[in-house]
C-alpha positions in Angstrom: 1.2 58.3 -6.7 -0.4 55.6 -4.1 -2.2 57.4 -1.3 -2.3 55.4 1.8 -4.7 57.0 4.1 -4.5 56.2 7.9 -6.7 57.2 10.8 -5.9 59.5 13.8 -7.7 60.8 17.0 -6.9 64.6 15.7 -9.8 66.8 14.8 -8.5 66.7 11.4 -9.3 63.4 10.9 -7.3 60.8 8.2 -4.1 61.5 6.9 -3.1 60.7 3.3 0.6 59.7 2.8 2.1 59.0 -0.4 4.6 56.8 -2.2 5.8 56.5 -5.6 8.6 55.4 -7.8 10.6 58.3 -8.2 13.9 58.0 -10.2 13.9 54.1 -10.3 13.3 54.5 -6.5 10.4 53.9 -3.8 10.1 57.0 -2.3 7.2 57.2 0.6 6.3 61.0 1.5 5.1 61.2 4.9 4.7 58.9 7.3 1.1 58.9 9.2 0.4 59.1 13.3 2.4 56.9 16.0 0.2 54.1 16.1 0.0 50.3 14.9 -2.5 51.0 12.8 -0.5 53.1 10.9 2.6 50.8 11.0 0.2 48.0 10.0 -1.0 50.3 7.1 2.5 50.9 5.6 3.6 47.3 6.4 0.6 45.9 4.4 1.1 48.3 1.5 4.4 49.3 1.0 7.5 46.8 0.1 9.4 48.1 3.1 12.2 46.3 2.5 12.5 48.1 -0.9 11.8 52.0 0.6 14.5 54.4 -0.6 13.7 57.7 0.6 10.7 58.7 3.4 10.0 62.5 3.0 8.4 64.3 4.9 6.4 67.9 4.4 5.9 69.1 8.0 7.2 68.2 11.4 3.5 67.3 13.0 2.9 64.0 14.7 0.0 62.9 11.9 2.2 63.4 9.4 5.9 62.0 10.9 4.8 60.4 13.8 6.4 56.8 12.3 10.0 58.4 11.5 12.3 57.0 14.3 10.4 53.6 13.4 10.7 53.6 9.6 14.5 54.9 10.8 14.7 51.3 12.8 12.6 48.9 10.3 14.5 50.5 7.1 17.3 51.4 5.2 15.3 54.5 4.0 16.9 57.9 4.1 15.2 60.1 6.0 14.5 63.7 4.9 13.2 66.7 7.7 12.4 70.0 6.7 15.2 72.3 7.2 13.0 74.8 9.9 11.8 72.0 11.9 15.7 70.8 12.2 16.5 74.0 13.9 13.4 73.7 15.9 14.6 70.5 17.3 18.4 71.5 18.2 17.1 74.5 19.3 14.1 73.7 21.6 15.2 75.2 24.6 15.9 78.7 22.9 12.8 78.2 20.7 10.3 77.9 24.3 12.4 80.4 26.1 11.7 83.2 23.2 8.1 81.9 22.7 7.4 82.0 26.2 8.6 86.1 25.7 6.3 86.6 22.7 3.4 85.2 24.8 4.0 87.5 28.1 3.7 90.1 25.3 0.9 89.3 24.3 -0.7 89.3 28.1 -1.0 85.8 28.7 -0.2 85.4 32.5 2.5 83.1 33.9 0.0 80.2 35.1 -1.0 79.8 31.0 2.8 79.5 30.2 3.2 77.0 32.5 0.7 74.9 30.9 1.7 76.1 27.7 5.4 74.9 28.1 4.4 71.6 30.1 2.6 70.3 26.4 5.0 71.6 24.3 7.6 69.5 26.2 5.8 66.3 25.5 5.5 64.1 22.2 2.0 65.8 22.1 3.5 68.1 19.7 7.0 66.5 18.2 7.5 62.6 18.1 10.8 61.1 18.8 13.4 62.6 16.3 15.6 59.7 15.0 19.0 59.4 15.5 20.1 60.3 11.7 18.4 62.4 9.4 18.8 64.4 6.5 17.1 67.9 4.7 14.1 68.0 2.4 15.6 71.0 1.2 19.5 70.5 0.5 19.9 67.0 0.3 17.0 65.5 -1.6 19.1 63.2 -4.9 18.4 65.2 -7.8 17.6 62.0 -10.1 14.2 61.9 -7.4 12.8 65.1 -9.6 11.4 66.8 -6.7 10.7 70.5 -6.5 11.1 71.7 -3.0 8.4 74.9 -2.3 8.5 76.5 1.1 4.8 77.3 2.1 4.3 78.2 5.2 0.7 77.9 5.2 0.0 76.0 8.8 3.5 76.4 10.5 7.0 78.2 9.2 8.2 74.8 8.1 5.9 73.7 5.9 7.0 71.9 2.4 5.2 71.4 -1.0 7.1 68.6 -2.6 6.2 68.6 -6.2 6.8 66.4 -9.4 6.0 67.6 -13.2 2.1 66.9 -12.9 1.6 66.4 -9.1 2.1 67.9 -5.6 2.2 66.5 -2.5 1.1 69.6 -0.2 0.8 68.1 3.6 -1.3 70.3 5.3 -1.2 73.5 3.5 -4.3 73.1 1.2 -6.7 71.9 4.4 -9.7 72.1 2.2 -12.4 73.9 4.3 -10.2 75.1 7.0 -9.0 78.4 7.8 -5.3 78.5 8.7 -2.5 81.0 8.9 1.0 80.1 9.9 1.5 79.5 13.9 3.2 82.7 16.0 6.7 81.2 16.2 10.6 82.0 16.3 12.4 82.3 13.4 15.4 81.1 15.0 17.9 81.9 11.8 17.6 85.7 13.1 16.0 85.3 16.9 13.1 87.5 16.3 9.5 86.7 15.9 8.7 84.7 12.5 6.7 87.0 10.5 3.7 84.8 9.9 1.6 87.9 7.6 4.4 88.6 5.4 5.4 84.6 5.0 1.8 84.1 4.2 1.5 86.8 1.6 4.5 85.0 -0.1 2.9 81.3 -0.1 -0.1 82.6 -1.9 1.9 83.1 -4.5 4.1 80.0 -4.6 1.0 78.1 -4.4 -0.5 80.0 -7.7 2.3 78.0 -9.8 0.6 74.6 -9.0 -2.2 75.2 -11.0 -2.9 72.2 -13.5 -1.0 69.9 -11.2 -2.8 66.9 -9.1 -2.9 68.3 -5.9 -2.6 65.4 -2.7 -3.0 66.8 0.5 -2.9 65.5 3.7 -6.5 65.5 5.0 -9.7 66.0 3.4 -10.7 65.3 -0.3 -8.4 65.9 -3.2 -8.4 69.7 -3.9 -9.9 70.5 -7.3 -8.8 74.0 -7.5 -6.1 75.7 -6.4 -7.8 79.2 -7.1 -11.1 78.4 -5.2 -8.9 77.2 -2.5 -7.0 80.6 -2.1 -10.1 82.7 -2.6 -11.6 80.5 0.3 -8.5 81.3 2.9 -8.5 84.8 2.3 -12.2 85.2 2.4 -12.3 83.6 5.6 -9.1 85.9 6.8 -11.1 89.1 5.7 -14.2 87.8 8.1 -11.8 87.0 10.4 -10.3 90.3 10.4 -13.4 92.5 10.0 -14.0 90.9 13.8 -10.9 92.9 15.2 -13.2 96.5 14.4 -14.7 95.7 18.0 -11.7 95.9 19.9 -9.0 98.8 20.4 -5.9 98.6 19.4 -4.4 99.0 22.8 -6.0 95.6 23.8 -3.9 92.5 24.0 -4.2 89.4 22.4 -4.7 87.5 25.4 -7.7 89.7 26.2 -9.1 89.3 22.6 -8.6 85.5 23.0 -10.9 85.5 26.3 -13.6 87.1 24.5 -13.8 85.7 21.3 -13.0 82.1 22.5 -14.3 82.1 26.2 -11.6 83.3 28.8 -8.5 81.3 29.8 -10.5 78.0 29.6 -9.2 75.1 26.8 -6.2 73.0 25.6 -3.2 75.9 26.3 -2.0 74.8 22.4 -5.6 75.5 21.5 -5.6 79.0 22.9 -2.0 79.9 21.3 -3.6 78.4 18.0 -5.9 81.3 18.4 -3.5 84.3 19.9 -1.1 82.8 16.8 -4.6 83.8 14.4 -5.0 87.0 16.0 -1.1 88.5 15.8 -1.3 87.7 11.6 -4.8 89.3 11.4 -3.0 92.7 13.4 -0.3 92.3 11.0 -2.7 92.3 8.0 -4.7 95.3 9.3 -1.5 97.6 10.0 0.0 96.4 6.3 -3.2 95.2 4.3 -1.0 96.3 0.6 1.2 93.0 1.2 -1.8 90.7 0.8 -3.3 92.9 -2.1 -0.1 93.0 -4.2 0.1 88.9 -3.3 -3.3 88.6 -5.2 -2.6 91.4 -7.9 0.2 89.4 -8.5 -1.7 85.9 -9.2 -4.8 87.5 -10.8 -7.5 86.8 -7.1 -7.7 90.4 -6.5 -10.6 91.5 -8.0 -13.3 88.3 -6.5 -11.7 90.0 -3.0 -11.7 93.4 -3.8 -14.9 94.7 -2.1 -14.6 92.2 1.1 -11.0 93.6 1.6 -11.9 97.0 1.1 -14.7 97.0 3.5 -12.2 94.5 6.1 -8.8 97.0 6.4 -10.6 100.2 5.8 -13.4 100.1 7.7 
């Protein structure tokens, strides 16, 4: 795999994109940020003209922002996660029940307001282009790529893996907490249940052990174990940090005094209120994440942290 890494203005810095030959075929998974830079970037080093297939692990701007463009300079196939597909066609519905979730959680109708004015913009999702396939049901088979859903950093998220490789998108953010956004699953209508989703991925992402992890920011990640141990440590200190605070305050209250009041970027402050729902999720079930890492042998290295964290 060729990793093409392209700057952004985000605070997570580069993003690595792939390509390959897959199956006789030029396959390019991901595309980088809406900018010339990046389109420069994959002019100079890809044989455009050649592109098969552009993949893509994650609906985020840094990692599809060149879709619709690749869509118009290509005859590539374009593959979209399945989730993100629905939360395109069904945007409206999708910011009407988010909207709900945050009044229940006691933000006030001034912070929705801004909320729903950035969520409107290509801030969050670029253009979608006009045809598009998905990841998950219409990959060619001949390509040899094993689709994993790991929602890790939002419900959508994709490991796309080959026999000694795995392209991981932002999953694996190698010294970054993260826990998967509050959100809609809109399949059933309800809330997306981030905790129990979570508990699942550490799992799935057990079986890439010995593979050649590529992920979207940072360094390579050497281990997949260290990595795991690393997010749930930081989730159990996270979590020990909710002993201060009743149980009958919201999570708009908890945001203002953890993270300063209603002041910030509103998508910065629902980053937070989406950290805070998973960690109330973890503390009124704490067995899911203990029989997730019973199941893949990381128990023990977190046994006396979580012990201390969920029965404090």
């Amino acid at each position: 795999m060729k990793q093409h890494t392209i700057n952004t203005d985000y605070l997570v810095g580069p993003v690595h994109c792939y390509s390959g030959e897959l199956g006789g075929e030029l396959v390019l998974f991901d595309t980088g940020p809406p900018t010339g830079e990046a389109q420069a970037c994959l002019r100079e080093q890809l044989d455009l003209s050649n592109l098969k297939h552009v993949v893509i692990t994650h609906y985020h701007i840094d990692h599809c922002g060149l879709v619709s463009w690749l869509e118009k300079e290509t005859d590539a196939s374009l593959y979209i996660p399945y989730q993100d597909t629905l939360k395109i066609t069904g945007h409206e519905e999708r910011l009407e029940k988010l909207a709900e979730l945050l009044l229940q959680t006691g933000f006030d109708q001034k912070y929705l307001e801004g909320f729903l004015r950035v969520m409107n913009t290509d801030e969050v999702f670029p253009q979608f282009p006009e045809k598009f396939l998905t990841v998950e049901n219409d990959l060619p088979e001949h390509l040899g790529i094993e689709v994993i859903a790991c929602p890790g950093h939002s419900q959508s998220d994709l490991v796309l893996a080959g026999p000694d490789w795995a392209v991981t998108g932002d999953v694996l953010l190698r010294g970054i907490f993260q826990a998967p956004l509050l959100d809609i699953d809109l399949e059933t209508g309800e809330r997306f249940r981030n905790y129990e989703s979570y508990c699942t991925t550490l799992v799935k992402l057990a079986t890439l052990r010995g593979k050649q992890i590529l992920p979207g920011h940072r360094n390579s990640i050497d281990s997949i174990d260290d990595t795991i141990l690393f997010y749930v440590g930081k989730l159990l200190d996270r979590a020990a940090q909710l002993h201060r605070f009743s149980s009958k305050d919201n999570v708009a209250h908890i945001v203002g005094q953890l993270f300063g009041g209603g002041q910030g970027h509103p998508f910065h402050l629902y980053l937070k209120a989406s950290e805070l729902v998973f960690m109330r999720d973890l503390m009124r079930c704490p067995d899911l994440l203990r029989i997730s890492l019973d199941q893949i042998g990381l128990f023990e290295p977190v046994s006396e942290k979580f012990l201390q964290t969920v029965y404090t």
